[in-house]
ZAMARGU-4260 file (C-alpha; in steps of 0.2 Angstrom, whole numbers, plus 5000, padded with zeros to 4 digits):
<rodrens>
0) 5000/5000/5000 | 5013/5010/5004 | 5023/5008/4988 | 5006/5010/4978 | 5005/5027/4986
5) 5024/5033/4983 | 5020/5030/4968 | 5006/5041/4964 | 5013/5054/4974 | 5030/5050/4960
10) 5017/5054/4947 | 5009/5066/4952 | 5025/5077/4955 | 5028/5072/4937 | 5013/5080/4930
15) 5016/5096/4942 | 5033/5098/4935 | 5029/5095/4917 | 5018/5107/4919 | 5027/5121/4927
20) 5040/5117/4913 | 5027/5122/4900 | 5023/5138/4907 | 5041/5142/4910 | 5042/5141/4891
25) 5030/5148/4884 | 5034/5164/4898 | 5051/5164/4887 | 5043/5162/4872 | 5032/5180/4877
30) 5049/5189/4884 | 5057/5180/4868 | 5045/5192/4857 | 5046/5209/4866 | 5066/5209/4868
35) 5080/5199/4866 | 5083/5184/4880 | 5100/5183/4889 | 5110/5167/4889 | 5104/5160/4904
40) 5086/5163/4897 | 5088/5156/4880 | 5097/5142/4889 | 5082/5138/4897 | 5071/5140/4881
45) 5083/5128/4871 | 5084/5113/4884 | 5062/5117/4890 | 5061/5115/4870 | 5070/5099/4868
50) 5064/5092/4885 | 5043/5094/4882 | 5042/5079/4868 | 5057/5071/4875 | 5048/5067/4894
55) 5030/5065/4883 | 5037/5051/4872 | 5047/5045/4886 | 5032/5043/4894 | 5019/5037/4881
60) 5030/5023/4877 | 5034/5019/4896 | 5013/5020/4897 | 5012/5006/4880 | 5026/4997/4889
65) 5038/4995/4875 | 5052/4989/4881
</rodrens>
């Protein structure tokens, strides 16, 4: 039971930082179009870019179970 639980809590916390890593992007992509972004900034925009389908077809193929 107790593992059953960590391991909702494990997704849940997932979802959460999925989700904040979409906002986080497209809040660069709005400061991306009113003035140019600084390093660190389009550092984050490159690696948030790359991440999003990376972690989503990570995870649909971990939810098929292709192994």
């Amino acid at each position: 039971m107790t593992v059953s639980f960590l391991e909702n809590v494990k997704e849940v916390a997932s979802l959460v930082i999925l989700l904040s890593c979409v906002i986080y992007r497209r809040q660069l992509k709005l400061t991306k179009w009113r003035r140019k972004l600084s390093k660190g900034e389009m550092a984050m925009y490159v690696i948030t870019s790359i991440v999003i389908p990376v972690y989503a077809i990570t995870y649909l193929l971990l939810l098929l179970g292709v192994e």
